[in-house]
FIKEGU-419871 format. One record per residue: residue number from 0; chain; x, y, z of N, C-alpha, C in turn; residue in three letters. Coordinates in Angstrom, 2 decimals, always signed. Layout:
BEGIN
RORO     n   chain      n.px      n.py      n.pz     ca.px     ca.py     ca.pz      c.px      c.py      c.pz   res
RORO   NUM       A         X         Y         Z         X         Y         Z         X         Y         Z   ALA
...
END
This chain:
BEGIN
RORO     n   chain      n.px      n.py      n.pz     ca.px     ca.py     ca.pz      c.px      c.py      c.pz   res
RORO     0       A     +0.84     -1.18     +0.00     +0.00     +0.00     +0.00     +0.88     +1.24     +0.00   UNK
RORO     1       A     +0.70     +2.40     -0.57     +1.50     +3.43     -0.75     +1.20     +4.16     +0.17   UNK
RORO     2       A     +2.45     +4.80     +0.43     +1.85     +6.04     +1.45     +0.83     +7.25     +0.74   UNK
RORO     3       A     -0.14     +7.73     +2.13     -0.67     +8.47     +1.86     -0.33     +9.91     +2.04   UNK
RORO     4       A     -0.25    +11.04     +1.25     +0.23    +12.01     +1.14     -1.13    +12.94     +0.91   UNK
RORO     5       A     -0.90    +14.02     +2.08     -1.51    +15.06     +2.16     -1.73    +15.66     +0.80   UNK
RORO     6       A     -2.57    +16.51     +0.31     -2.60    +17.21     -1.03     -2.68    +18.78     +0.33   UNK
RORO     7       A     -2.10    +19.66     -0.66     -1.39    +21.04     -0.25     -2.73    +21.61     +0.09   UNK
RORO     8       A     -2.93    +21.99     +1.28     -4.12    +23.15     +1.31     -5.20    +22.52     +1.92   UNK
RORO     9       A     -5.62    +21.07     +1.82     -6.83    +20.15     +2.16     -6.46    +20.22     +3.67   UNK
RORO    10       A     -7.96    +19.88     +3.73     -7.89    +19.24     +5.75     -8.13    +17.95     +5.16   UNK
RORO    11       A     -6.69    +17.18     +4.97     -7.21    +16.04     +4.89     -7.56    +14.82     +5.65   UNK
RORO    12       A     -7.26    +15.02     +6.76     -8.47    +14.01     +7.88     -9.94    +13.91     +7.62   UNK
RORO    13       A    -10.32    +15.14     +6.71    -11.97    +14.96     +6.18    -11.99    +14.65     +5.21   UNK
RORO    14       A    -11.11    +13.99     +4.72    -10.95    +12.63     +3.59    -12.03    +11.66     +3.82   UNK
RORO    15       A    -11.77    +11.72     +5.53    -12.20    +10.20     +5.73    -13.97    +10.19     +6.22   UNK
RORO    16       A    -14.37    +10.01     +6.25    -16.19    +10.33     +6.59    -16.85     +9.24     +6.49   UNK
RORO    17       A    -17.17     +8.48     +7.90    -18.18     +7.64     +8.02    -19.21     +6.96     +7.00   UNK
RORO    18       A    -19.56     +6.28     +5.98    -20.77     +6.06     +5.58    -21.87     +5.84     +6.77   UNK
RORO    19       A    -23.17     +6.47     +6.29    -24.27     +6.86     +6.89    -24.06     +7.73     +8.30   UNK
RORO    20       A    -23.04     +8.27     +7.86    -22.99     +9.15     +9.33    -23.40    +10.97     +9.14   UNK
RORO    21       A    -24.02    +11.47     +9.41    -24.34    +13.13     +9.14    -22.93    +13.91     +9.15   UNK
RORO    22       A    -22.92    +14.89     +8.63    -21.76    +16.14     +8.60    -21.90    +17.02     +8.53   UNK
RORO    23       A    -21.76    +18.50     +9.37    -21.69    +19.55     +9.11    -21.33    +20.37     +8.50   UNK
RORO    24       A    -21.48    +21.62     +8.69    -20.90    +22.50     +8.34    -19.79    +23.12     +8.64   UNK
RORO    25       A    -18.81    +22.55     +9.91    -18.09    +22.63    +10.53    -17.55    +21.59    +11.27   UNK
RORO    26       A    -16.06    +21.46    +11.55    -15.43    +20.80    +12.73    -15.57    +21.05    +13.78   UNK
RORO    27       A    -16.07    +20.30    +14.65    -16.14    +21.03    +16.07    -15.98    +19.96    +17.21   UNK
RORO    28       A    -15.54    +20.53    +18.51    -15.33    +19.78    +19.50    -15.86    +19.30    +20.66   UNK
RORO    29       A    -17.31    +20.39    +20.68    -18.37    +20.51    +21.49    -19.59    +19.48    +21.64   UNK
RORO    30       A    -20.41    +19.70    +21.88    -21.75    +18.90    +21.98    -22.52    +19.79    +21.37   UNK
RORO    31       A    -23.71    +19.39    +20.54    -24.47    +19.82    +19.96    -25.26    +20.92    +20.99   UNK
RORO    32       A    -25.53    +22.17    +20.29    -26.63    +23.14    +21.16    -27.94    +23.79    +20.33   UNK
RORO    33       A    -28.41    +24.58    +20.52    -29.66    +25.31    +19.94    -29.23    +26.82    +19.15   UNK
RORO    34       A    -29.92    +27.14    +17.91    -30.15    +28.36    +17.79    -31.16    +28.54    +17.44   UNK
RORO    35       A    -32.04    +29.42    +17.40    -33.10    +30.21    +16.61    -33.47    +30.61    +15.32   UNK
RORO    36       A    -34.29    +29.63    +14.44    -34.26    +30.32    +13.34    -35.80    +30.52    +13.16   UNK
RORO    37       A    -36.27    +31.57    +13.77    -37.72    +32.01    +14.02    -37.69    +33.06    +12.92   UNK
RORO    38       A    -36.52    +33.89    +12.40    -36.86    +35.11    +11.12    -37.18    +34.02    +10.06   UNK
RORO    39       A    -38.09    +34.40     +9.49    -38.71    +34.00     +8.35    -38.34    +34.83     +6.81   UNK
RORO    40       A    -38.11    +34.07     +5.93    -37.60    +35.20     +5.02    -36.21    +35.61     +4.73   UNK
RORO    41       A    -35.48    +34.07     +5.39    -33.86    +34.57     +5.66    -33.03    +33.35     +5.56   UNK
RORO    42       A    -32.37    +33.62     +4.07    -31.53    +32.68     +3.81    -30.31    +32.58     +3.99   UNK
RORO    43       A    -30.26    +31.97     +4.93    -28.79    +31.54     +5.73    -27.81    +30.48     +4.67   UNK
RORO    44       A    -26.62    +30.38     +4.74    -25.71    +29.27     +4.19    -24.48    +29.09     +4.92   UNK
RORO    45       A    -23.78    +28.20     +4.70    -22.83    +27.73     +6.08    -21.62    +27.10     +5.12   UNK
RORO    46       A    -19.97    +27.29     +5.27    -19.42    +26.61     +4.71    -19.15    +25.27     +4.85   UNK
RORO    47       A    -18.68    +24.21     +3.76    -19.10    +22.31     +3.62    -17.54    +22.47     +2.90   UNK
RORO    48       A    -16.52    +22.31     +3.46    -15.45    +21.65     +2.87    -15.32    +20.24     +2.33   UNK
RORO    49       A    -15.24    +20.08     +0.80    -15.16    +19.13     +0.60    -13.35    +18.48     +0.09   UNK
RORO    50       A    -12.77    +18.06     +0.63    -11.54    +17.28     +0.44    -11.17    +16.55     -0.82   UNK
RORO    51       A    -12.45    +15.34     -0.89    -11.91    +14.38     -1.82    -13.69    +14.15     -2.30   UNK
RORO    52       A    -13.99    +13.79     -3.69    -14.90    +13.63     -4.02    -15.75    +13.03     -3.04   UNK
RORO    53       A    -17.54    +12.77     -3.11    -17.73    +12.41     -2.08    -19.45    +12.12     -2.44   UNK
RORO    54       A    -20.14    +11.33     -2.17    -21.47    +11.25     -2.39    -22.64    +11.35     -1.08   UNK
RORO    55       A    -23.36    +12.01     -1.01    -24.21    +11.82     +0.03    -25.98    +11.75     -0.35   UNK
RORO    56       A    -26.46    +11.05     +0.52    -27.59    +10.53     +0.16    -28.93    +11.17     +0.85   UNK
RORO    57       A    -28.52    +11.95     +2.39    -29.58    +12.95     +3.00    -29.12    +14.19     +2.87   UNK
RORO    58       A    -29.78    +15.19     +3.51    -29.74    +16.44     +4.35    -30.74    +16.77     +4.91   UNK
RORO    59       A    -30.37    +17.26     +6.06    -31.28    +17.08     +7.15    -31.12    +18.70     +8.43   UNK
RORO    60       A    -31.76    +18.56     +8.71    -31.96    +19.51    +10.31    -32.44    +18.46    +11.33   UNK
RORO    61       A    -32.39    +19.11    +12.46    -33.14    +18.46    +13.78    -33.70    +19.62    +14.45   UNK
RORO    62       A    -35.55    +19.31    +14.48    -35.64    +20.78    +15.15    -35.99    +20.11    +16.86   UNK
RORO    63       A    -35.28    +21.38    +17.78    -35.79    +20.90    +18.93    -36.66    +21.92    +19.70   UNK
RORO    64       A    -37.34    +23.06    +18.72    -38.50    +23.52    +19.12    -39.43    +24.07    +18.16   UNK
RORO    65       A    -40.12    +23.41    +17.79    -41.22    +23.43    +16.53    -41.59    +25.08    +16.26   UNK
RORO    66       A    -42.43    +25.13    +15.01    -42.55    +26.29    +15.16    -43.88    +26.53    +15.03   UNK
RORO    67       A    -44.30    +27.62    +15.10    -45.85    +27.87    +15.77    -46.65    +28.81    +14.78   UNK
RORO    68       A    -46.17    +28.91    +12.97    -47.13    +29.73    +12.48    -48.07    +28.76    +12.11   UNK
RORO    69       A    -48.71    +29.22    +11.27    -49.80    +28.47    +10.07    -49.36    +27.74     +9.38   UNK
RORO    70       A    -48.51    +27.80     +8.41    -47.71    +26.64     +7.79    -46.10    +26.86     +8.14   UNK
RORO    71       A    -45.97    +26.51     +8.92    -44.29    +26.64     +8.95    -43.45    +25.41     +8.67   UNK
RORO    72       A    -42.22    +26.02     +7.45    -42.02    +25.18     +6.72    -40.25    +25.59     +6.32   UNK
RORO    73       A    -39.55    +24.99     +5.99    -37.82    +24.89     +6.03    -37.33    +24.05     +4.42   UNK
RORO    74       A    -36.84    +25.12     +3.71    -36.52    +24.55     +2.28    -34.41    +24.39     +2.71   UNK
RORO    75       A    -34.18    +23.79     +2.27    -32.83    +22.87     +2.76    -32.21    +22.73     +0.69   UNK
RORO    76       A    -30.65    +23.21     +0.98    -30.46    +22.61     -0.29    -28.79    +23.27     +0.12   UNK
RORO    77       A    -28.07    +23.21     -1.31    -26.42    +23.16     -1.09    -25.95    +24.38     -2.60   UNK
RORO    78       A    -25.52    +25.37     -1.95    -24.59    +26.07     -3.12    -23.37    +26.11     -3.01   UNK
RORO    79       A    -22.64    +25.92     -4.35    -21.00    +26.02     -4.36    -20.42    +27.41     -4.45   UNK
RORO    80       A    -19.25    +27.29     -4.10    -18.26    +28.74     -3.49    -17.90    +29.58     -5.10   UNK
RORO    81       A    -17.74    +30.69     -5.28    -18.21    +31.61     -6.11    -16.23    +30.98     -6.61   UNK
RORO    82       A    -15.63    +30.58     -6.00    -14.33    +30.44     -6.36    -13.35    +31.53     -6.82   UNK
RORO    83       A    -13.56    +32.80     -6.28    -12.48    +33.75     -6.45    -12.03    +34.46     -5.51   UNK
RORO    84       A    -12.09    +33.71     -4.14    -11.46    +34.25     -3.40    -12.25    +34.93     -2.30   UNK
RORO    85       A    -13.50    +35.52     -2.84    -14.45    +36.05     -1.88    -14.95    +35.27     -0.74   UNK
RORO    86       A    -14.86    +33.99     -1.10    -15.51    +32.78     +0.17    -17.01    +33.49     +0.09   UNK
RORO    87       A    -17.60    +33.30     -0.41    -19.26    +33.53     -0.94    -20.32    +32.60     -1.75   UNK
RORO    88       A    -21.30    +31.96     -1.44    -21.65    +31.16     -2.08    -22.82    +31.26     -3.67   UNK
RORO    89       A    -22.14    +30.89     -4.37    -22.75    +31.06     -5.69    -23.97    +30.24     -6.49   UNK
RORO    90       A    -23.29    +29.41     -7.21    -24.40    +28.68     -8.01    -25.39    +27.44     -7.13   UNK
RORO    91       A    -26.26    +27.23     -7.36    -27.34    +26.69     -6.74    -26.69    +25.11     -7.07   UNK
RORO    92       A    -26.74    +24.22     -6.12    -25.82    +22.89     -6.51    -27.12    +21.98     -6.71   UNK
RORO    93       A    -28.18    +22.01     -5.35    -29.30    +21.62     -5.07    -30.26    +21.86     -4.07   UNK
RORO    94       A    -31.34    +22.21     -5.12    -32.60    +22.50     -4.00    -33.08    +20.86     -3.35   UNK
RORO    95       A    -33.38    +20.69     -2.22    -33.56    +19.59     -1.77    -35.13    +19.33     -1.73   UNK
RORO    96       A    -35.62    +20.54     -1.61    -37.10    +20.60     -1.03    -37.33    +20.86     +0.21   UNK
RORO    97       A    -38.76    +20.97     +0.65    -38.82    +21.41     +2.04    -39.03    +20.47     +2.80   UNK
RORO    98       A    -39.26    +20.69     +4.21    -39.78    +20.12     +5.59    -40.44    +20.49     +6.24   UNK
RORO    99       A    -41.54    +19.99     +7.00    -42.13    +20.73     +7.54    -41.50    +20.84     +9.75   UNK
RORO   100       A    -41.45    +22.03     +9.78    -40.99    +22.09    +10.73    -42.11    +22.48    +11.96   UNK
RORO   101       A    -43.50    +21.69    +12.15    -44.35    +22.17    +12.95    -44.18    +20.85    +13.96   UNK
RORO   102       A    -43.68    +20.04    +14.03    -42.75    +19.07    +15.31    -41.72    +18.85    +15.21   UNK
RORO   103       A    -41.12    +18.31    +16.61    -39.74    +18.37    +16.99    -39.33    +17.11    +15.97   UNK
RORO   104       A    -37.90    +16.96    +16.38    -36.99    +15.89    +15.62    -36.32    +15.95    +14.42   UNK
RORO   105       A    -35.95    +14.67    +13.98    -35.01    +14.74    +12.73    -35.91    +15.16    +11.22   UNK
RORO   106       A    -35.72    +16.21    +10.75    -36.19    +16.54     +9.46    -35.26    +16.39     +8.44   UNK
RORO   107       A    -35.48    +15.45     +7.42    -34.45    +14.94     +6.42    -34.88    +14.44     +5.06   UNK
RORO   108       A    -34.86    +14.56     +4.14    -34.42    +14.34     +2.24    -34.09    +13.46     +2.04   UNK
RORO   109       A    -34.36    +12.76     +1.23    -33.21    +12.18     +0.69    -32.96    +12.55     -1.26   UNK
RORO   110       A    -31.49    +12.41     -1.36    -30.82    +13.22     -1.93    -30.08    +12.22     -2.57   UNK
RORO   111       A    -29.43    +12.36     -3.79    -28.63    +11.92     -4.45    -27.39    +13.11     -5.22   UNK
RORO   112       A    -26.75    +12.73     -4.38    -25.61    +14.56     -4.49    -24.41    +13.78     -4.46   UNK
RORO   113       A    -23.48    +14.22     -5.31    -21.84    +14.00     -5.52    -20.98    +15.48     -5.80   UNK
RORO   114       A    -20.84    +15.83     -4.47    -19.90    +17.10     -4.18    -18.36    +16.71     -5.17   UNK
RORO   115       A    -17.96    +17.26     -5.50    -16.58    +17.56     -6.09    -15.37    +17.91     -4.89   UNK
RORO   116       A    -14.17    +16.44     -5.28    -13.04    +17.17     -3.76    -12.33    +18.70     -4.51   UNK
RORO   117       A    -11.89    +18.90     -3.14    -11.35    +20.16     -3.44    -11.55    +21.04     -3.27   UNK
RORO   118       A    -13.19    +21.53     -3.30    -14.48    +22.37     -3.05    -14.66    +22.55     -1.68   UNK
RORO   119       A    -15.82    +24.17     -1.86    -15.65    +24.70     -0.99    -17.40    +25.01     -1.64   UNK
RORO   120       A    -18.07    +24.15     -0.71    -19.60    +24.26     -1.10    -20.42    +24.94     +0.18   UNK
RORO   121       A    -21.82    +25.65     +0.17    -22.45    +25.87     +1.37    -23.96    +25.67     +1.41   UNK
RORO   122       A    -23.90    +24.79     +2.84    -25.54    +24.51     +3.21    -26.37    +25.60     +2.96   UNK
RORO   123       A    -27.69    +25.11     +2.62    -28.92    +26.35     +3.07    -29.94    +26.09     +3.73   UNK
RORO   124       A    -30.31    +27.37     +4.42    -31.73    +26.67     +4.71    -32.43    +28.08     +4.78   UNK
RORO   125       A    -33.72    +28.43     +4.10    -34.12    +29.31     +4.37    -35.63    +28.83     +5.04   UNK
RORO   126       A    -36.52    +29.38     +5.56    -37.93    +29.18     +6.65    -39.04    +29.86     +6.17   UNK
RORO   127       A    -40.30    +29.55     +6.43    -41.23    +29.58     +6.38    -42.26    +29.64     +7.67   UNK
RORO   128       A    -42.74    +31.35     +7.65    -43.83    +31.27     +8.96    -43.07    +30.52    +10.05   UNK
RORO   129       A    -42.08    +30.49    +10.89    -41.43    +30.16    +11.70    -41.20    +30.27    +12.92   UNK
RORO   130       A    -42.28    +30.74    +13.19    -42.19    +31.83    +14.56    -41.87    +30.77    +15.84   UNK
RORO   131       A    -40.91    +31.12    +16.80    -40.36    +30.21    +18.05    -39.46    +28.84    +17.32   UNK
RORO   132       A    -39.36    +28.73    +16.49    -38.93    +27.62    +15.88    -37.11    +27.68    +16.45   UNK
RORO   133       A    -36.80    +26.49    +16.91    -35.29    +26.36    +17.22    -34.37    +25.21    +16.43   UNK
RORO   134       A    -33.11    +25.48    +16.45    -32.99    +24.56    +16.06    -31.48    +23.58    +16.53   UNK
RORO   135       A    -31.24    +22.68    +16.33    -30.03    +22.12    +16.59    -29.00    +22.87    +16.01   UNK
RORO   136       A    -27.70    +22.80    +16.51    -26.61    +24.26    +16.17    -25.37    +23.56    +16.66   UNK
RORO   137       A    -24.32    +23.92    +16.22    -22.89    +23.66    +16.28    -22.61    +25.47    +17.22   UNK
RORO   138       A    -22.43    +24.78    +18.41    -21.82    +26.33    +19.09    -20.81    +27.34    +18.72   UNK
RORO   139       A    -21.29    +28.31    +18.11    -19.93    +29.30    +17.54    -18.78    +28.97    +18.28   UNK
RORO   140       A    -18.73    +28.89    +19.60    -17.20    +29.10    +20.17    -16.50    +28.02    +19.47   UNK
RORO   141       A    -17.15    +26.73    +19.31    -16.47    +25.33    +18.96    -16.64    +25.22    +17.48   UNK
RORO   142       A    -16.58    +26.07    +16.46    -16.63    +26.08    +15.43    -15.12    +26.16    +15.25   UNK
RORO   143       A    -14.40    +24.60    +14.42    -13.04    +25.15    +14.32    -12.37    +25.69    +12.75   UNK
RORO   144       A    -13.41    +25.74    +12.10    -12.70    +25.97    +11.17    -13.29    +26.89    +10.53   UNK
RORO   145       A    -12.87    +28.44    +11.03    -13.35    +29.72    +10.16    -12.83    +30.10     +8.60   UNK
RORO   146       A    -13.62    +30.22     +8.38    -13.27    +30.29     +6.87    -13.69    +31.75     +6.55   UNK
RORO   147       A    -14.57    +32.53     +7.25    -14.69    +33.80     +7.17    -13.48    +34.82     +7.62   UNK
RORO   148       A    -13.49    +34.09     +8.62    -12.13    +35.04     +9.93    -12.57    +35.26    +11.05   UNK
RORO   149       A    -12.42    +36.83    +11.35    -12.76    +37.17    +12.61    -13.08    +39.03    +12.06   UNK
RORO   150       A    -13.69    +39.18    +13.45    -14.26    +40.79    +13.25    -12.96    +41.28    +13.06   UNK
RORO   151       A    -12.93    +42.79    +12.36    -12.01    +43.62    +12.25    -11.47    +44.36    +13.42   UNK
RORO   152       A    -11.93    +44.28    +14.60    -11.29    +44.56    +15.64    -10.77    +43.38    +16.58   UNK
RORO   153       A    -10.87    +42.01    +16.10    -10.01    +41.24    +16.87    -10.80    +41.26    +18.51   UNK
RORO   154       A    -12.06    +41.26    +18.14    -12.81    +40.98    +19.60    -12.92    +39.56    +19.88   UNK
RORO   155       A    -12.53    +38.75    +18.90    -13.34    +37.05    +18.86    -14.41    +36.72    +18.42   UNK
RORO   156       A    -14.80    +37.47    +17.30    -16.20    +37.16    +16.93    -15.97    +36.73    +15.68   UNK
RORO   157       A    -15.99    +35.16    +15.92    -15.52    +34.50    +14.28    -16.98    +34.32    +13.34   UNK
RORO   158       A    -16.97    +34.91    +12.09    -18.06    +34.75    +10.96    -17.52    +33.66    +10.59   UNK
RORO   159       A    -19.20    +32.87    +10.36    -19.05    +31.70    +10.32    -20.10    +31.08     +9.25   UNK
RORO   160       A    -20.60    +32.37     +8.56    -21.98    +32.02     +7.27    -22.47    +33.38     +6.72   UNK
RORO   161       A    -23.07    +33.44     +6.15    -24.21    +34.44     +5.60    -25.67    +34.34     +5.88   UNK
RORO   162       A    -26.34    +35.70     +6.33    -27.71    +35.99     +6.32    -28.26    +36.80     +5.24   UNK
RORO   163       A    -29.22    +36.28     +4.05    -29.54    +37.68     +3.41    -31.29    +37.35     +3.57   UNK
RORO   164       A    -31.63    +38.23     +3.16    -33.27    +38.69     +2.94    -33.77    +37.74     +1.73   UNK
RORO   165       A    -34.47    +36.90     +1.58    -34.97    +35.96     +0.67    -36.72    +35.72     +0.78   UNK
RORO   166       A    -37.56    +36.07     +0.02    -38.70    +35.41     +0.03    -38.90    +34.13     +0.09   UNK
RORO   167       A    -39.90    +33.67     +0.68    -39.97    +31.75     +0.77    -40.10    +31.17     -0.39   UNK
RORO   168       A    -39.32    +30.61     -0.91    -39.92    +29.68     -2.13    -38.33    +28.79     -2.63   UNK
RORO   169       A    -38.39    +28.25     -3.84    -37.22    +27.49     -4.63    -36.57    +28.25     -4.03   UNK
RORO   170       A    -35.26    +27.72     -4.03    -34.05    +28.32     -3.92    -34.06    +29.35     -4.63   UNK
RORO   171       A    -32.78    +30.31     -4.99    -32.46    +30.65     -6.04    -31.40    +30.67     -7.05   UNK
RORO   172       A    -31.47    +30.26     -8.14    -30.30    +29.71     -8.77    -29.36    +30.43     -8.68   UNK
RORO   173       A    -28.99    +31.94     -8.10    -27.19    +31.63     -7.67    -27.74    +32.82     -6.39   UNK
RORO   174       A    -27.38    +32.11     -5.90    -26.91    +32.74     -3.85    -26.76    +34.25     -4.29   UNK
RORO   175       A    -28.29    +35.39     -3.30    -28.35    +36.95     -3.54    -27.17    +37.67     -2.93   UNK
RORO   176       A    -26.80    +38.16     -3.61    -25.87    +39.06     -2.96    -25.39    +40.57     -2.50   UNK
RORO   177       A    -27.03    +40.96     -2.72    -27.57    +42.24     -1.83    -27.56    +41.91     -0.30   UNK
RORO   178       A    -26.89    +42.88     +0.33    -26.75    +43.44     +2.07    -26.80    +41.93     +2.48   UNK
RORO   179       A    -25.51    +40.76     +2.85    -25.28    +40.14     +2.90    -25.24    +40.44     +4.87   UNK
RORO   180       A    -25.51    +39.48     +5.93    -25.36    +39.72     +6.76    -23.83    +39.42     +7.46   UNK
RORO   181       A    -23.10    +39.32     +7.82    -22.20    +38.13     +8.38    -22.89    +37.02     +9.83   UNK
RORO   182       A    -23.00    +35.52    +10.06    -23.17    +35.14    +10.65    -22.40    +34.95    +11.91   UNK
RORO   183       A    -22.68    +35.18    +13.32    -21.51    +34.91    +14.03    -22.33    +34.22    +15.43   UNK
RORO   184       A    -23.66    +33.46    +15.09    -24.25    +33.11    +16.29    -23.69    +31.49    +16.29   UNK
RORO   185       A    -24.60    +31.09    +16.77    -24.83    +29.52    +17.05    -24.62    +28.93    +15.42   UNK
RORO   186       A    -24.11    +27.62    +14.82    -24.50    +27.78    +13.13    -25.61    +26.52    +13.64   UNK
RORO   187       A    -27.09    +26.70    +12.91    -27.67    +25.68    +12.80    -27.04    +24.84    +11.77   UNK
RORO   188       A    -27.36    +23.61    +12.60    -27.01    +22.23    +12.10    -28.00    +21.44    +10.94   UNK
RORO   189       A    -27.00    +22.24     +9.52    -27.36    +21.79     +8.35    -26.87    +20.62     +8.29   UNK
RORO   190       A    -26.97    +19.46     +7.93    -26.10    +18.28     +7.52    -26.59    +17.52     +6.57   UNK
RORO   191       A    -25.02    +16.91     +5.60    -25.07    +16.12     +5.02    -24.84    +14.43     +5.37   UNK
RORO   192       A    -25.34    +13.69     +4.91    -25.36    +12.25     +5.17    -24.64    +11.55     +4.05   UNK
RORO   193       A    -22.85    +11.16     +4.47    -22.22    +10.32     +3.51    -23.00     +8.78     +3.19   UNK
RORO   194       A    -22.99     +8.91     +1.86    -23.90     +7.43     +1.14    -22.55     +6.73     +0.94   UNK
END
């Protein structure tokens, strides 16, 4: 067997990925926690390093506090990185479809997706009528791998996604990029499921 050799630039320990096991949007060292995604109308995305080619078969959320409009509802899907440097997410990879998020638990797709290694792709999820709705979250502090940075004053406030203003519906085929928010809360726990 040959040795295995790092490729320049990869985290390549995320070579390696469980079949049927979920993945984030992040490395982290923590225990799973909560954030809030009660704004309605707000499409969030999260960076998905991908290493080495890779196939996955779900995506999913876990909500652990339902939400309380009339139809409240969570469209889930994956855009790839605009690739020039901006770390911004561009073309629409896949809309997954929605979920309905009016009880707790695992909300999940299934999907037939083959990410490209090398890549630098990002979750979405934008909501519907959402009001109190929570959700499972990777704790900012234990987020280890910023890909945004940190605030310009070096307070510790690592960006860790994008918020923009989105009406509910399809995705949109390439990620808006009017008044972009920076994310720096809790990241809800988008995940993919290696097939």
């Amino acid at each position: 067997m040959s040795d295995f050799i790092p490729q320049q630039g990869d985290f390549s320990f995320l070579r390696f990925r469980k079949t049927g096991r979920y993945f984030g949007p992040f490395i982290t060292g923590g225990t799973v926690t909560t954030q809030s995604a009660a704004s309605a109308n707000s499409l969030r995305a999260f960076p998905f390093f991908v290493p080495k080619t890779q196939k996955f078969d779900r995506i999913a959320i876990r909500v652990t506090t339902l939400a309380s409009g009339t139809t409240p509802k969570a469209r889930l899907g994956v855009y790839e990185d605009k690739g020039d440097g901006s770390v911004y997410p561009a073309k629409l990879v896949l809309d997954a479809g929605e979920v309905d998020v009016n009880t707790t638990g695992l909300k999940e797709i299934t999907i037939n997706l083959t990410l490209k290694g090398g890549k630098l792709y990002w979750l979405a999820f934008v909501g519907q009528d959402t009001t109190a709705l929570v959700l499972a979250a990777i704790p900012a502090a234990d987020a280890m791998a910023t890909f945004l940075g940190f605030d310009n004053g070096l307070t510790g406030t690592p960006y860790l996604g994008y918020a923009v203003t989105q009406t509910y519906g399809a995705l949109p085929a390439t990620f808006p990029t009017a008044s972009p928010t920076d994310w720096s809360l809790n990241v809800p726990l988008i995940a993919l499921r290696k097939a």
